[in-house]
Every structure is written in C-alpha cells, then in structure tokens.
N, C-alpha and C positions, 0 to 999 in steps of 0.2 A: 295565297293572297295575304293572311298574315305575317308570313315572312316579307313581305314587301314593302306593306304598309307600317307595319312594327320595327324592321332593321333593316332594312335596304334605301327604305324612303331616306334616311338617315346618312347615306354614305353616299357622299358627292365631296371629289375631289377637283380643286380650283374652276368650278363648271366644265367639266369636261365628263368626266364620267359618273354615269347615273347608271348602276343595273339595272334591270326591269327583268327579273325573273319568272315575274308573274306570265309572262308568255307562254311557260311550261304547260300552263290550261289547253292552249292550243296544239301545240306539237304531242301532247300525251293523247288526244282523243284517239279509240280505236281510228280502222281504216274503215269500218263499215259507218262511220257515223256520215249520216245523211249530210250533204252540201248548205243544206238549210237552216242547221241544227247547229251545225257549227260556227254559220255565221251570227246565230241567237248568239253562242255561247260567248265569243267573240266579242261582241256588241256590249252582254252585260258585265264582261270580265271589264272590260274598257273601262264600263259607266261608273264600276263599283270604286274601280282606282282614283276616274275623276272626283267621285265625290268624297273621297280621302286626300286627295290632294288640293282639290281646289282648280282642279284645270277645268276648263269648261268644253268639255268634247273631248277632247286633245288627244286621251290615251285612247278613246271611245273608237275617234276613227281609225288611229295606229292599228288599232287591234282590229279593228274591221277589216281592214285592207290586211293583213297580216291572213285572218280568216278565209278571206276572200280568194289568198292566193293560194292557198295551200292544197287547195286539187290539183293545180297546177306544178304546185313544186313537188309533188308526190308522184306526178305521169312522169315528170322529167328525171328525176332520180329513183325512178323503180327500180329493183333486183330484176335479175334476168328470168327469174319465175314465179315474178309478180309478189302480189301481197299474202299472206295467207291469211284465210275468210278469217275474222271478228281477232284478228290479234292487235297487240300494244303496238306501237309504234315506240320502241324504245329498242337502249341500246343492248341490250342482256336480248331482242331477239333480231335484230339485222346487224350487231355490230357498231364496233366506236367508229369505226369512215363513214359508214351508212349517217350514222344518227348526227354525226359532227358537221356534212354535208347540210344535211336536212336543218337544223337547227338553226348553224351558219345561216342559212337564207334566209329563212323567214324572223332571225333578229334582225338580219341588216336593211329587211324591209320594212318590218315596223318601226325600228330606226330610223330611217330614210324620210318614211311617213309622221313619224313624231315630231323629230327636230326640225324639219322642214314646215309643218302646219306651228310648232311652238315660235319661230322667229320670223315668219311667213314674210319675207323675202330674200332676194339674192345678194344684197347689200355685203352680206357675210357668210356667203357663198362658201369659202375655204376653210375657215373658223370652222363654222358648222357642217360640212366634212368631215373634219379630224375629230370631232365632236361623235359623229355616225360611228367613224371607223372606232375610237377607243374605248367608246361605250358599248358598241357591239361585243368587242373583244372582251371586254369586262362580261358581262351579259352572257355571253357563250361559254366565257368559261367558269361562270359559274354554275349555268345549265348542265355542264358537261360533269363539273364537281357533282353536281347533286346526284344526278342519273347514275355516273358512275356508284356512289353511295346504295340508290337505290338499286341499284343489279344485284349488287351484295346480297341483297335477301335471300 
C-alpha cells in the first residue's frame, strides 16, 4: 500500500491511466482464507487508500466488489486438480496464464467498479471504457511485473 500511495498515486497520464496495485492485498490471499475475511480485508485495503486519496468510498467499494468476486473467479478458473490446501495464489505456484487470467479479472472488475462509481453516470460511457480498459492494462501489468520479481525468490 506504500507503494501506491507514495509512487503510484503519482502517475497519471492525461486521466487515463491510474495504476492501483494495491489490489495485489486481494489476489495474494491464500485459497483457505475464509469468504468473510477477505471481504474485511478488502473493505479496509479500500478505506485505507480512500483516506490517502481523499475519495469518499470510491476505492472502498471497488475493492469490495473486487473481494466479493473472487470466490467466484477462483471456481471459474480452477486447475483441473483444484487448489492445493493453504497455498499462495501466486504465479511461482499455478503459473504466468493461471495468475495473468486471475488477476486480469478481478482488475478489470475493480476497474469497472471504480470508474464507474468515480463519474457515476453514462454520459461518458465510452471515455470511461477506454479509461477501464488502459488502466487495467497498466494495472496488470504492473501486478504481473511485481509477482514475476517476486517468484524470483
């Protein structure tokens, strides 16, 4: 979250792209962490960013719904012989398509969720599209940068 709020918050190019790496909180949780737990996690990862940024909610609920989804994106993209008990959800143990998958989704949801509640209507419907899509893609692949770094270990 340091890195977010110290050097990310920082890099915005012509409003278009925002990274939000901070989402890594979510997508790193083991697979055994409770449904419930996650959604705390979720919840205070959001609040911590709002009140560094100044948005009132905004990342709070992104990351909620982001939280929210992620059992769900996890039944849909399972390996063929499930998860194994209490491991990382990283890419050093299911792989760069597994984790590029998984990550992909739940940025483009929290995405989807942020820009969407940040200009909360359809007036600029396409703008704010291209918005989702280059920021995601920024966003992923900085996720992807890091993790790969971090497998290195």
């Amino acid at each position: 979250m340091l890195l977010q709020i110290l050097v990310l918050n920082n890099i915005q190019f012509s409003g278009f792209v925002n990274p939000y790496v901070y989402i890594m909180i979510i997508l790193l949780l083991p697979s055994i962490t409770p449904a419930w737990l996650v959604l705390i996690i979720s919840f205070l990862t959001g609040l911590i960013i709002d009140l560094f940024f100044g948005s009132p909610g905004m990342h709070a609920s992104a990351t909620l719904l982001a939280g929210f989804s992620r059992p769900f994106v996890l039944r849909v993209i399972a390996p063929r012989d499930g998860y194994e008990t209490g491991s990382d959800l990283s890419m050093a143990v299911y792989g760069f398509r597994w984790f590029a998958i998984y990550a992909t989704t739940i940025v483009l949801i929290h995405h989807t969720a942020l820009f969407f509640i940040e200009v909360f209507r359809f007036a600029d419907f396409f703008r704010t599209i291209f918005r989702i899509l280059v920021s995601s893609l920024f966003t992923t692949g900085f996720i992807l940068l890091i993790e790969y770094y971090r497998k290195g270990k």
